[in-house]
C-alpha positions in Angstrom: -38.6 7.7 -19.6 -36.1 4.8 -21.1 -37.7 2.3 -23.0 -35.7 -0.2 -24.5 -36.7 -2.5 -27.3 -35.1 -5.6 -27.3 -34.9 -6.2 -31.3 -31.6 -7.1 -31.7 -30.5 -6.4 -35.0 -26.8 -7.4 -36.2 -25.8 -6.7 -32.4 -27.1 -3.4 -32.0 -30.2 -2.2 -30.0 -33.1 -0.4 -30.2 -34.6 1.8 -27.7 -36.7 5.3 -26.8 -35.1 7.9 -25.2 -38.3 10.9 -23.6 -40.2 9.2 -26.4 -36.9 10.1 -28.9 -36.2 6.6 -31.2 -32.2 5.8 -30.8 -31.8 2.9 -33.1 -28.6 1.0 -33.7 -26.8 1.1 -30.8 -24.6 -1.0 -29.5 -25.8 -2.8 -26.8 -22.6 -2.2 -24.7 -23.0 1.2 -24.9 -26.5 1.3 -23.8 -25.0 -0.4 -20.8 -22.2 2.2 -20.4 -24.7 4.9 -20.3 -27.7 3.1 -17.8 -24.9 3.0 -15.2 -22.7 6.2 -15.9 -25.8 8.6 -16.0 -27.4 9.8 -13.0 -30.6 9.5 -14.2 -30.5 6.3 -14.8 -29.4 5.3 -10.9 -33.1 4.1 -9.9 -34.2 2.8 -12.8 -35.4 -0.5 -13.4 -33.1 -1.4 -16.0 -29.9 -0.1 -14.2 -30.7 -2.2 -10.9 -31.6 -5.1 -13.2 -27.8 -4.8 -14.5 -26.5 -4.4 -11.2 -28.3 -7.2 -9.5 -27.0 -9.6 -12.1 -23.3 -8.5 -13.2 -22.4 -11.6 -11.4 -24.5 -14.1 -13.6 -23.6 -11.7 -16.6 -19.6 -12.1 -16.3 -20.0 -15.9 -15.4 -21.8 -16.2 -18.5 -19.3 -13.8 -20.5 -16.5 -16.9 -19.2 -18.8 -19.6 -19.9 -19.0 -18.5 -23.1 -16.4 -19.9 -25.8 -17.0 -16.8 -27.8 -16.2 -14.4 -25.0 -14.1 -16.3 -22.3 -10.7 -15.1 -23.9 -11.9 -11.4 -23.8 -13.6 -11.8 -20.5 -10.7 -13.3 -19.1 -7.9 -10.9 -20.3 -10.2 -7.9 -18.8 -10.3 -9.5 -15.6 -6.7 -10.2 -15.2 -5.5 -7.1 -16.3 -8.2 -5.3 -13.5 -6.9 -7.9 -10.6 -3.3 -7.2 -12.0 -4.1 -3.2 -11.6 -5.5 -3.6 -7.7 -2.4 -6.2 -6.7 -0.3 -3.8 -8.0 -1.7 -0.7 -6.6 -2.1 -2.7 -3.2 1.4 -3.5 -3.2 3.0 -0.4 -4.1 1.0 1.0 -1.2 2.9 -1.0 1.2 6.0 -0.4 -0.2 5.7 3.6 1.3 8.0 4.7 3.7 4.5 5.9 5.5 3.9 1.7 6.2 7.2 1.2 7.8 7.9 -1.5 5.1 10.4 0.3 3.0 14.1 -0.2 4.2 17.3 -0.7 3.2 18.7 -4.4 3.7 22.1 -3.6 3.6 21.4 -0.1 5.7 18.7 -2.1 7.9 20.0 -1.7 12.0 19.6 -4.7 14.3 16.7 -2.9 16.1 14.9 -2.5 12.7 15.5 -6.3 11.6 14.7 -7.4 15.3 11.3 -5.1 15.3 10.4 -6.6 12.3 7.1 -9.4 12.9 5.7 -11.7 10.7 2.6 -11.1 12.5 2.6 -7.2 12.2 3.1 -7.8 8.6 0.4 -10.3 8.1 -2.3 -8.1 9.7 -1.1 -5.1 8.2 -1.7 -6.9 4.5 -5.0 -8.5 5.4 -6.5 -4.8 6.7 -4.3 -2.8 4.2 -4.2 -4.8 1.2 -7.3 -7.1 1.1 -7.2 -8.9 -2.3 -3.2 -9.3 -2.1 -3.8 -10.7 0.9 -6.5 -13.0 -0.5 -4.5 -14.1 -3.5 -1.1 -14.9 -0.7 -3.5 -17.0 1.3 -5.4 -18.8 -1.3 -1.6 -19.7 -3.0 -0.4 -20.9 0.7 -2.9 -23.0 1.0 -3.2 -24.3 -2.5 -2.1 -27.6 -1.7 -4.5 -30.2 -2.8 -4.2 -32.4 0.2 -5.1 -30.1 2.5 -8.9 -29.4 1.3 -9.7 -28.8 4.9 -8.0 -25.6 4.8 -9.2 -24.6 1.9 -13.1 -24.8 3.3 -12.1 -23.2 6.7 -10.2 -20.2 4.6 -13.0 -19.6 1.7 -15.2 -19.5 4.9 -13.2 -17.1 6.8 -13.2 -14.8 3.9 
């Protein structure tokens, strides 16, 4: 059974373990281990932590102590998944990958705006999320905006 004790102490955490006393931890690591171990997967805690990770990083940028931090990890984890997205369109396997000086008439002729539109939306979701949300990032056209966030 996890209990935890919320006396917070110079940032760490208290809590009992199958009635063993861990003290001092950090709280981030208490975290870490409520959602890496299986044990953990039901409990009250972890579902408590799941159910409000949302609120939790809104607060995390809301904060002036944290927002830089909180900010940097989230770039870097969207920059990971665009990148990762885009260099699995760029596989021969998606048809995507040719030469433009070697490129036939047939290939530059077979080649659709359209095709490549819905092969990013279903293949590469949040790529295709950021390219739409820059096309239609024009101030004037809010109406856009509310029919794309709706269609999302």
């Amino acid at each position: 059974m996890l209990q935890i004790i919320f006396h917070v102490p110079h940032g760490f955490v208290n809590f009992k373990y199958h009635g063993k006393q861990l003290e001092r931890l950090p709280l981030h690591t208490i975290l870490m281990e409520l959602l890496k171990r299986p044990e953990f997967k039901t409990s009250t805690a972890c579902t408590a932590i799941i159910h409000n990770a949302e609120a939790l990083v809104h607060f995390l940028i809301e904060n002036p102590n944290t927002c830089f931090k909180t900010y940097g990890v989230a770039f870097k984890a969207c920059t990971q998944t665009l990148m990762s997205e885009i260099v699995t369109m760029g596989r021969k396997s998606n048809g995507w990958h040719f030469s433009a000086q070697k490129a036939s008439s047939k290939q530059i002729e077979g080649f659709l705006i359209t095709d490549m539109s819905r092969d990013l939306q279903v293949h590469t979701p949040q790529l295709w999320h950021v390219l739409s949300a820059m096309l239609v990032s024009n101030p004037t056209c809010e109406s856009q905006q509310a029919h794309y966030q709706q269609t999302r």
